[in-house]
N, C-alpha and C positions, 0 to 999 in steps of 0.2 A: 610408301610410308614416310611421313615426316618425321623423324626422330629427335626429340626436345631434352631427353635426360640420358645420361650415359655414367655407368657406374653404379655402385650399391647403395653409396649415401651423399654425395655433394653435387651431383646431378644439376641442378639447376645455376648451383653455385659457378662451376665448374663453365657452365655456357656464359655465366653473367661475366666471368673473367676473362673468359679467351674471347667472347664475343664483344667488348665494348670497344675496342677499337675498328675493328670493321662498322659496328653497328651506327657508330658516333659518325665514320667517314661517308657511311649512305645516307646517314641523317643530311650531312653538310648536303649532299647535290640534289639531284632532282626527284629521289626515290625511283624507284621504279614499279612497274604494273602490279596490282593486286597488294601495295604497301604504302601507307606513306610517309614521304621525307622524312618525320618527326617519330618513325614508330620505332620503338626499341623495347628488350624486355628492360625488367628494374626491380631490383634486387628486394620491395617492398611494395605492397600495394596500400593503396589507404580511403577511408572512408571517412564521414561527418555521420555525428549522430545526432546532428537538428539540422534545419536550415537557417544559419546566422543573419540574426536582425537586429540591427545596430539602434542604440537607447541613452538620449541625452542623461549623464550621470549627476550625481552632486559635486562632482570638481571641475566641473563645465565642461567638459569633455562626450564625445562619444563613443559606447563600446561596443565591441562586436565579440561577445564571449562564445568561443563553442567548442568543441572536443576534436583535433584529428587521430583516429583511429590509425595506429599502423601495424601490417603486419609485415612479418618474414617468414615468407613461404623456402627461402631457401635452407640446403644441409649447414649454413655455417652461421658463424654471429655474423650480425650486422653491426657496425657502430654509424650513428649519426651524428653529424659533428654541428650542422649546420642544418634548420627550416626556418624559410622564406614564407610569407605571403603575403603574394601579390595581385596587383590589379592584372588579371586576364587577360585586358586587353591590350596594355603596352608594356607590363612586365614591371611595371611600376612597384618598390616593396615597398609595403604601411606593415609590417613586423618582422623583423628580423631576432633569431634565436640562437645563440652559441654557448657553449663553455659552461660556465653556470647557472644561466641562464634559460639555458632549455634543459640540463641533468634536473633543475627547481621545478621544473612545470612539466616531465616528464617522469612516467615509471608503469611498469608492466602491471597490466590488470589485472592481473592478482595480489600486488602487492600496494598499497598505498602508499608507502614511502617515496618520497621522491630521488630519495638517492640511492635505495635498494639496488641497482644494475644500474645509474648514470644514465647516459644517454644511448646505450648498448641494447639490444633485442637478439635473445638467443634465438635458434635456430629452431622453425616450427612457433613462434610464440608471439605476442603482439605486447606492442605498448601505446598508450592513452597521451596525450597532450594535450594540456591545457588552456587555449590557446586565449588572447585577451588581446583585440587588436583597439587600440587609442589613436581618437584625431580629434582636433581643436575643433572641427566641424562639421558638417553632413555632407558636405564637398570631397571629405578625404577618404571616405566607405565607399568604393566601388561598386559596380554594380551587379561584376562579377566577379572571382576570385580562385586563382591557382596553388599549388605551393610548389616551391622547389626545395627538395632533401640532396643535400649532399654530406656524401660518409665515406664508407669503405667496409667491403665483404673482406673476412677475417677468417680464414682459413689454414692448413700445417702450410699448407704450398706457400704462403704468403699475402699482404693484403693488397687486394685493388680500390683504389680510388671508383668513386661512382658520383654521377648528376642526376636527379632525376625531377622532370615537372610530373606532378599527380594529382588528383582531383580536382577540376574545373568548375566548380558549382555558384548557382544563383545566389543572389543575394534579396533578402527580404526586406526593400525598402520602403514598405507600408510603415508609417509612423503604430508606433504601442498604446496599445489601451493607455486614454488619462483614466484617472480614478480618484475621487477621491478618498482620505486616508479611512483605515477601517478602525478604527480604534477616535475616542474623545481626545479633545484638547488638550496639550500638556507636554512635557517631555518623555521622548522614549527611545531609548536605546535599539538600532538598528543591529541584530547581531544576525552574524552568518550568512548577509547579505555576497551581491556581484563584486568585484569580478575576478582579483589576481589571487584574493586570498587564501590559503588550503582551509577551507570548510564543509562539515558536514554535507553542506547544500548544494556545495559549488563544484565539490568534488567526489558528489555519491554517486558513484556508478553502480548499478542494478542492472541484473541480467531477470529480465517479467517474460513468464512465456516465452522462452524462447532468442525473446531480442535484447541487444544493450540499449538503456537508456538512462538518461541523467535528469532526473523524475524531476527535480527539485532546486533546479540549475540556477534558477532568478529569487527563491523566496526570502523570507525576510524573517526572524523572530522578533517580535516587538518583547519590549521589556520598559515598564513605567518607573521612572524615577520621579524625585522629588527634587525640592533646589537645592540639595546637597549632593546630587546624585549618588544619590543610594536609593539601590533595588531592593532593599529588604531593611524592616524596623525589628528589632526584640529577639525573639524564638525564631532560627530558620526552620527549625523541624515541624515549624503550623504554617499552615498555609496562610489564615491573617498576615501573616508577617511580611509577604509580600507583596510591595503597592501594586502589582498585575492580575493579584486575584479578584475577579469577581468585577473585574472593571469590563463595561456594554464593551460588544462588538458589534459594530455599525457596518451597513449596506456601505461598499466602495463605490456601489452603481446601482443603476435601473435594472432587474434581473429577472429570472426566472427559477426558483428553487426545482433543480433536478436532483437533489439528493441532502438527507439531511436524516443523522442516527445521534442518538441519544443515550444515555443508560449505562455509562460503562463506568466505574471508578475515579475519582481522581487519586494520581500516586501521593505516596509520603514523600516530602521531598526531608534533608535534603543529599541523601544516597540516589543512584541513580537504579530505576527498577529494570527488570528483567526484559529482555527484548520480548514484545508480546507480538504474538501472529499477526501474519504482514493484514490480515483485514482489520486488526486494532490499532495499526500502527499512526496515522492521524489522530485516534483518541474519538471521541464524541466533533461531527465536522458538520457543517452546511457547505453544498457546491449549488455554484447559483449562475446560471448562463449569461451572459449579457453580450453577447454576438453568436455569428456564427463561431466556430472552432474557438472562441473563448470565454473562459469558466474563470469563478475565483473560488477559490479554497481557504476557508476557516476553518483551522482545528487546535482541537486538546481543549475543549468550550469546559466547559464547569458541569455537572450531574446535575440534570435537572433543567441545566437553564436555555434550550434550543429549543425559542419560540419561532420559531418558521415551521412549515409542512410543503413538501414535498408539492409543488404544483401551483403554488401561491408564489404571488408574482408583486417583487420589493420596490421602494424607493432608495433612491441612495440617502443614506442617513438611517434607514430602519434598523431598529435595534434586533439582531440575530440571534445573540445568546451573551453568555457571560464568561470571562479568562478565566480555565481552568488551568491544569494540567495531568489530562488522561490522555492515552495513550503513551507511544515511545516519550516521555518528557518527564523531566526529572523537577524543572523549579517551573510555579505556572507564567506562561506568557502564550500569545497568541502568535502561529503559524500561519502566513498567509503569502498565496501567490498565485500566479495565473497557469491554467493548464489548457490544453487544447481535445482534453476529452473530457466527458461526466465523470469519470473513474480516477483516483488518486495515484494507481498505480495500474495498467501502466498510461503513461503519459509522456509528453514533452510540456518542459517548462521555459515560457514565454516572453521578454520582456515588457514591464510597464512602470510607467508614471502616475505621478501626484501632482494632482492640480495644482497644489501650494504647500510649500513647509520654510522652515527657518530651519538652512544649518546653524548651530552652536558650539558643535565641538568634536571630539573623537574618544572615543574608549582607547588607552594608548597601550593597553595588555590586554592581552586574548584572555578574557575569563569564560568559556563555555560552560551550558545550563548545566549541565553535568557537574561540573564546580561550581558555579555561584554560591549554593546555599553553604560549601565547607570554607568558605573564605571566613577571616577573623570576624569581619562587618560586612553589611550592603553596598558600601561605598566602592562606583565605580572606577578606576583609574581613568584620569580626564583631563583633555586639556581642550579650553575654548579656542575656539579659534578667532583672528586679530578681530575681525569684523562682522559678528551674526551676518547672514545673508539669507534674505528671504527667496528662494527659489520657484520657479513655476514650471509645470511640467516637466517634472525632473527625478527621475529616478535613485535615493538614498543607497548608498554604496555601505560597504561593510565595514561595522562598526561605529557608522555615525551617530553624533545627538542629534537629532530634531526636536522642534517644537511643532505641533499642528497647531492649526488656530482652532475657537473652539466653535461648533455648531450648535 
């Protein structure tokens, strides 16, 4: 009998203590039969809940956003002070996290706050990282990628220091869907867009049948302004009063319509309505294939206006339907993003680009759809930025203005 846990409740704890000096010093030589050199327990295991593929952004940069999953399978807290990721194969880091910095982009999945428990994982429990790797190039995205955690097991006995490397995993360096943009000409506010932001989008973790996933990881809510940037004229409580309402939603690409419902309400904005069952939850959608394993997704369309059928096969440019806001949405704007199944839920969400756009500026406060319509006016808080910059293939990050050109 091998015996791994000893005692009623710190059991593993209790090994990861006594044991990491011996374990550390077999690591150091040559291992021996049936182990090797490098193998040690570690006070946390951890996972990825997409495979990370990195997507030239609107600040010239490229990102590689994705979740590490951690857990603690031991009887005690874990604190983690310190993750790494780096390149696999010479230990090279492209993100390093401490302090504030990772308590901000960490917290237990149950709780959304980021500061709820800091950088601490009780015993038996996990916590989500948000992780958001940036490089000036497509040079500095490896091609594979490790992390290293270091912390320390917190027990009555006292705490031990820990190192640990954990997940090894590929990297997805196939370039992203171009596309062009789904929405007409003009300006439109990017909200809840990639990649550090805390957003609905960025940061909805869903447990579908079974598994964790972050449905909605890359999407984007459009929102149409005017040259005053203002999202709404007159009465917010009418839907007219919204320049989003009722404006074409245009084919991103060549497709295949696999799915496409119609018939459901649009809400009163601009209170936010009741969470409606998760098969309402995109509102009135079209998903329209254009590769293998990827899809795009339009929803919250308008009642009435989703002229495609199920099996009919688009141009890019065809007009789909018209900006609603049915389903989960509170003021209308179009939801759009790439999935890697026919189904809205459950999925993995994908990175992609835009053939062409003009950044102009930035939303400089968080107003979410939920608030837009209770603000005093439509007018969005803004600031241009020194030099419009016409971008190409390039991915709109959160809270940017664009302009598309018009078709």
């Amino acid at each position: 009998m091998i015996r791994l846990l000893r005692g009623p409740s710190l059991g593993l704890a209790s090994l990861l203590m006594v044991g990491a000096t011996t374990m550390a010093a077999s690591a150091a030589g040559a291992g021996q039969p049936g182990i090797g050199a490098t193998t040690q327990f570690t006070p946390v295991s951890a996972r990825a809940l997409t495979t990370p593929q990195p997507v030239k952004a609107s600040d010239g940069n490229y990102h590689l956003a994705y979740e590490l999953l951690l857990t603690n399978p031991t009887g005690a807290e874990v604190s983690v002070e310190t993750v790494e990721v780096r390149d696999a194969a010479d230990g090279r880091v492209i993100l390093s996290l401490s302090g504030s910095d990772l308590s901000g982009q960490m917290n237990p999945i149950g709780n959304t706050t980021p500061a709820a428990a800091g950088s601490r994982i009780a015993s038996s429990a996990a916590s989500i990282i948000w992780l958001d790797v940036v490089a000036p190039d497509r040079a500095g995205i490896p091609a594979k990628i490790d992390h290293r955690v270091v912390g320390s097991i917190v027990t009555p006995a006292g705490e031990r220091s820990f190192e640990a490397t954990v997940l090894a995993i590929a990297v997805n360096l196939e370039d992203p869907v171009v596309l062009a943009p789904p929405v007409p000409g003009g300006t439109w506010l990017m909200s809840e867009g990639c990649c550090k932001n805390v957003t609905h989008h960025r940061r909805g973790l869903a447990p579908i049948n079974g598994e964790l996933y972050v449905p909605q990881r890359f999407a984007i809510d459009f929102f149409r302004l005017d040259d005053q940037h203002r999202s709404w004229l007159g009465d917010p409580k009418k839907l007219e009063s919204y320049l989003s309402y009722g404006i074409p939603v245009l084919a991103a690409a060549d497709g295949l319509v696999v799915a496409a419902s119609d018939g459901l309400p649009d809400q009163h904005p601009p209170n936010p309505p009741a969470i409606p069952p998760i098969q309402d939850t995109v509102g009135n959608h079209v998903i329209v294939q254009v590769r293998p394993d990827v899809y795009l997704l339009y929803a919250h369309m308008k009642p009435g206006s989703v002229a495609v059928a199920v099996g009919q096969r688009l141009k890019v440019g065809e007009r789909i339907g018209l900006i609603g806001t049915t389903g989960n949405s509170t003021t209308p704007h179009l939801h759009f993003q790439v999935l890697t199944t026919p189904t809205f839920f459950p999925a993995d969400s994908t990175p992609y680009v835009f053939d062409r756009f003009v950044l102009v500026g930035h939303e400089t406060e968080r107003i979410w759809d939920d608030d837009l319509g209770l603000q005093p006016n439509g007018t969005i808080p803004f600031a241009p930025v020194t030099s419009p910059e016409r971008l190409e293939n390039s991915m709109p990050l959160d809270r940017d203005v664009v302009t598309f050109p018009a078709r």
